[in-house]
MMTF fields as JSON, N, C-alpha, C and O atoms, coordinates in Angstrom:
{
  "mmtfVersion": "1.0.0",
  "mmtfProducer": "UNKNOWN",
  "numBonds": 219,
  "numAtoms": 220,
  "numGroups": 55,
  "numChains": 1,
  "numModels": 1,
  "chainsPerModel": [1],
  "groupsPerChain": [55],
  "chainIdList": ["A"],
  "bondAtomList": [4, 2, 8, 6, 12, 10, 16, 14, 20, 18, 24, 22, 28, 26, 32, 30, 36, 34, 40, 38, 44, 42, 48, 46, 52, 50, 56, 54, 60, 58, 64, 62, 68, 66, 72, 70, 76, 74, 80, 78, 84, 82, 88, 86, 92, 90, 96, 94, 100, 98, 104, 102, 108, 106, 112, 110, 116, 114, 120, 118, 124, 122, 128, 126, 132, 130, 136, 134, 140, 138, 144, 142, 148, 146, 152, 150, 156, 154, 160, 158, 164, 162, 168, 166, 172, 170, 176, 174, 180, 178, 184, 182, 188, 186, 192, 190, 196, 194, 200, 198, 204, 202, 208, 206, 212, 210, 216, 214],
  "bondOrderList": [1, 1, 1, 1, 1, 1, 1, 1, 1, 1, 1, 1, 1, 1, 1, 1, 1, 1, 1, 1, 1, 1, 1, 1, 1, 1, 1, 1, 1, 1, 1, 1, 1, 1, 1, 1, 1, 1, 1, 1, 1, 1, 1, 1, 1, 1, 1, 1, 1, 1, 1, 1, 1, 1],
  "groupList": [{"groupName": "UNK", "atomNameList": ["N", "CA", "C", "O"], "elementList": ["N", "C", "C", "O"], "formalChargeList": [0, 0, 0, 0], "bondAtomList": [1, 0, 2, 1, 3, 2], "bondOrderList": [1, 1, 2], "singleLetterCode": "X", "chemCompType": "L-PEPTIDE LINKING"}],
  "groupTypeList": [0, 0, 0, 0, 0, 0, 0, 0, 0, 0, 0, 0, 0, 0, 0, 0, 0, 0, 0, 0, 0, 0, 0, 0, 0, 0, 0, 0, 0, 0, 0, 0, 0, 0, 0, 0, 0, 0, 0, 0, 0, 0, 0, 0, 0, 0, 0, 0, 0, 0, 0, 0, 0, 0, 0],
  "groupIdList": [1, 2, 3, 4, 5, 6, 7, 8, 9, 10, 11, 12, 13, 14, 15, 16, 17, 18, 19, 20, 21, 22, 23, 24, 25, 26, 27, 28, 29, 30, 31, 32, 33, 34, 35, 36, 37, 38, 39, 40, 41, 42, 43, 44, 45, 46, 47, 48, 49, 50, 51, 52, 53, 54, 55],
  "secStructList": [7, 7, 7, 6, 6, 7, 1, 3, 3, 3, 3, 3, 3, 3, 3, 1, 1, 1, 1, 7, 7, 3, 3, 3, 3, 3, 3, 3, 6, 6, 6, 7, 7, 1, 7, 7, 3, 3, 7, 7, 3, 3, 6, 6, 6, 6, 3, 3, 7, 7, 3, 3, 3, 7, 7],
  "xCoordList": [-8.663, -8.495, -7.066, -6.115, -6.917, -5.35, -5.02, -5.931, -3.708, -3.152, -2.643, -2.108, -2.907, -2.749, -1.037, -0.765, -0.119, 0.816, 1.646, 2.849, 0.704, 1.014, 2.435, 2.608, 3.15, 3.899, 3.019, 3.372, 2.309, 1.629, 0.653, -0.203, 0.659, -0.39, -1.07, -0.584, -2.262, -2.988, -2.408, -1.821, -1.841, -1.793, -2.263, -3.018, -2.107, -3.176, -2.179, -1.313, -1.879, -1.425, -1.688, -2.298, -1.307, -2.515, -1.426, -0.205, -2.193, -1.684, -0.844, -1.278, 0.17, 1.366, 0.148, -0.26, -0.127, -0.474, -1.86, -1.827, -3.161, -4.216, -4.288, -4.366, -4.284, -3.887, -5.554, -6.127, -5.947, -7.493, -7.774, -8.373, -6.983, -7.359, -6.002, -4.773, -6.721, -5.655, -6.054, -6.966, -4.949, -5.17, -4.914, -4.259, -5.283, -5.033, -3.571, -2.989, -3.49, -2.063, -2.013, -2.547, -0.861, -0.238, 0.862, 1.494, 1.738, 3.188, 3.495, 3.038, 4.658, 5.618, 5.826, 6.471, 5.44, 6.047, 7.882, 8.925, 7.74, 9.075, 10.311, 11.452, 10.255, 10.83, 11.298, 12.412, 10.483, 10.043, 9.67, 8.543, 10.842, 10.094, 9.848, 8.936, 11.082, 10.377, 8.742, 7.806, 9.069, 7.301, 7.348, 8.38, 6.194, 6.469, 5.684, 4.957, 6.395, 5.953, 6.058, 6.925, 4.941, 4.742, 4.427, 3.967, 4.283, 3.777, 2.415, 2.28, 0.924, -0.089, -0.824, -0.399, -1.967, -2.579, -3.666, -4.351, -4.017, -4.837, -5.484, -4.923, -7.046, -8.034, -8.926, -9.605, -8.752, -9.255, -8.394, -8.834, -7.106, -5.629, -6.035, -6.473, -6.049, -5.676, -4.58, -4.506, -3.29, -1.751, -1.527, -2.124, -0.297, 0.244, 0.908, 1.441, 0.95, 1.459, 1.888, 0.942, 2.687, 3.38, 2.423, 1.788, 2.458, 1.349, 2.191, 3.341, 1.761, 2.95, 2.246, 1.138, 2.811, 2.162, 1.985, 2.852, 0.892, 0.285, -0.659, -1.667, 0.25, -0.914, -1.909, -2.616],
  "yCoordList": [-0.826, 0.58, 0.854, 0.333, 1.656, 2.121, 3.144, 3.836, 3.414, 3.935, 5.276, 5.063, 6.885, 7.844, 7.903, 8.442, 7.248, 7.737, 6.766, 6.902, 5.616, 4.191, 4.552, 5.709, 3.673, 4.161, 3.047, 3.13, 2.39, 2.194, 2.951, 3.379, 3.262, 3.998, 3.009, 1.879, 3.24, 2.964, 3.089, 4.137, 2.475, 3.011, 2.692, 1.72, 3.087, 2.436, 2.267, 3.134, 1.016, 1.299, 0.86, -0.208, 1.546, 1.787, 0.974, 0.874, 0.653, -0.432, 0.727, 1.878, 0.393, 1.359, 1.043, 1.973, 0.018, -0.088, 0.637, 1.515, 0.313, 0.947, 2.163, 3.228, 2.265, 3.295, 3.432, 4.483, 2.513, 2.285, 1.313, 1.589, 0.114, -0.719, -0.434, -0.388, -0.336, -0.016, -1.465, -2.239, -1.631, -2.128, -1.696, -0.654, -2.25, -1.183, -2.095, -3.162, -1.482, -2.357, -1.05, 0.047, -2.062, -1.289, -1.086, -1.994, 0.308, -0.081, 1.032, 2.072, -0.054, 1.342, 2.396, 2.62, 3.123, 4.537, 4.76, 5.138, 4.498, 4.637, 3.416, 3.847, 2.488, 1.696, 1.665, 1.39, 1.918, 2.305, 3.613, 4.079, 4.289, 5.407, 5.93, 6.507, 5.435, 5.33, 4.724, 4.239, 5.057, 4.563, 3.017, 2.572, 2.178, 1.089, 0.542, 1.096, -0.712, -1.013, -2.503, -3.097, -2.89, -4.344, -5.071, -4.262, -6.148, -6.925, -7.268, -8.119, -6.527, -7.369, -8.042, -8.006, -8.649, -8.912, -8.553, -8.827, -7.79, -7.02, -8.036, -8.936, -7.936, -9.058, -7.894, -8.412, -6.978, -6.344, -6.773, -7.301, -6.371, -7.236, -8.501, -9.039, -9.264, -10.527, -11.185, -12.344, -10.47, -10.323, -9.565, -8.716, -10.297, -9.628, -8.418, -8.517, -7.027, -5.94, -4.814, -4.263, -4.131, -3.444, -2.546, -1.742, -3.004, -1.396, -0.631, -1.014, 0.836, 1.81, 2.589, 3.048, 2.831, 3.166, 4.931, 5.509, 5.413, 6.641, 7.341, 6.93, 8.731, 9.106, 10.228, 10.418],
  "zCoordList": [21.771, 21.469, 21.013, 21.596, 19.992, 19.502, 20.32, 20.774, 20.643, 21.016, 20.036, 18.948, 20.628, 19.811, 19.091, 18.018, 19.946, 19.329, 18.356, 18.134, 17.727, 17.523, 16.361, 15.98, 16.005, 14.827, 13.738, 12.562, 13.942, 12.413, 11.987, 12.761, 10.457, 9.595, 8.993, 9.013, 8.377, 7.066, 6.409, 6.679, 5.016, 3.494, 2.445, 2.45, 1.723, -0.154, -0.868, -0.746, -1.96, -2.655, -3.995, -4.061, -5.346, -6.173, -7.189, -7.312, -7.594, -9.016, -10.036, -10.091, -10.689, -11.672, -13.173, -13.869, -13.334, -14.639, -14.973, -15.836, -14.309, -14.388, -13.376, -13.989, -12.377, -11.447, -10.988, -10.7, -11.003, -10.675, -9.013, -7.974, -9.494, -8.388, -7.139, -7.188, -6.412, -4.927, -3.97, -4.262, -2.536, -1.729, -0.635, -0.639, 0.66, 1.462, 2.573, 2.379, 3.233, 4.147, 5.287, 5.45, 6.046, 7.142, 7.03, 6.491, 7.513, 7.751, 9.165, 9.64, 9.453, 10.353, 10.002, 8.978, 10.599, 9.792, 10.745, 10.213, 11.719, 12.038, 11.632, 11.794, 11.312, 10.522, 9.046, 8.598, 8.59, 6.893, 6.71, 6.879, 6.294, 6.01, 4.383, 3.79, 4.048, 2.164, 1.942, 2.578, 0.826, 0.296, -0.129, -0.629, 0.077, 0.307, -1.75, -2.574, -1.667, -3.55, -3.116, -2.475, -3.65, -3.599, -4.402, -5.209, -4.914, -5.897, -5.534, -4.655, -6.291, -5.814, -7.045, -8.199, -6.635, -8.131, -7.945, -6.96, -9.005, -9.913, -10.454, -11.079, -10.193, -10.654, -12.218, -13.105, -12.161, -13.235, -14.667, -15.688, -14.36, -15.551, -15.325, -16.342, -14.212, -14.434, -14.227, -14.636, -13.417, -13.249, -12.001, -11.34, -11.95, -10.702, -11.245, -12.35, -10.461, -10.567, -10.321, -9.757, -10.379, -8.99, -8.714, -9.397, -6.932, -6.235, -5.917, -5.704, -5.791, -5.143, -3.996, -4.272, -2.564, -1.608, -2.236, -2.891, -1.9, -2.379, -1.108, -0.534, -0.936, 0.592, 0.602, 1.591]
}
């Protein structure tokens, strides 16, 4: 069972180029509080490509 006051969230983050394919992740929210950007790959492109966390 989670705990109500956890500091991790859910987040999505959605591909810059198509803005179609997302993934999903976790982060601290009290650690990290900017928005998080990652390199994922995008099997629709075919390439790796920046995701951007989106809430």
């Amino acid at each position: 069972m989670a705990k109500k006051s956890e500091a991790r969230e859910i987040i999505r983050l959605v591909c810059t180029e198509d803005g179609k394919h997302y993934v999903t992740t976790t982060k601290n929210k009290r650690n990290t509080t900017d928005r998080l950007e990652l390199m994922k790959y995008n099997p629709v492109l075919r390439k790796h490509t920046l995701h951007r966390e989106k809430k």
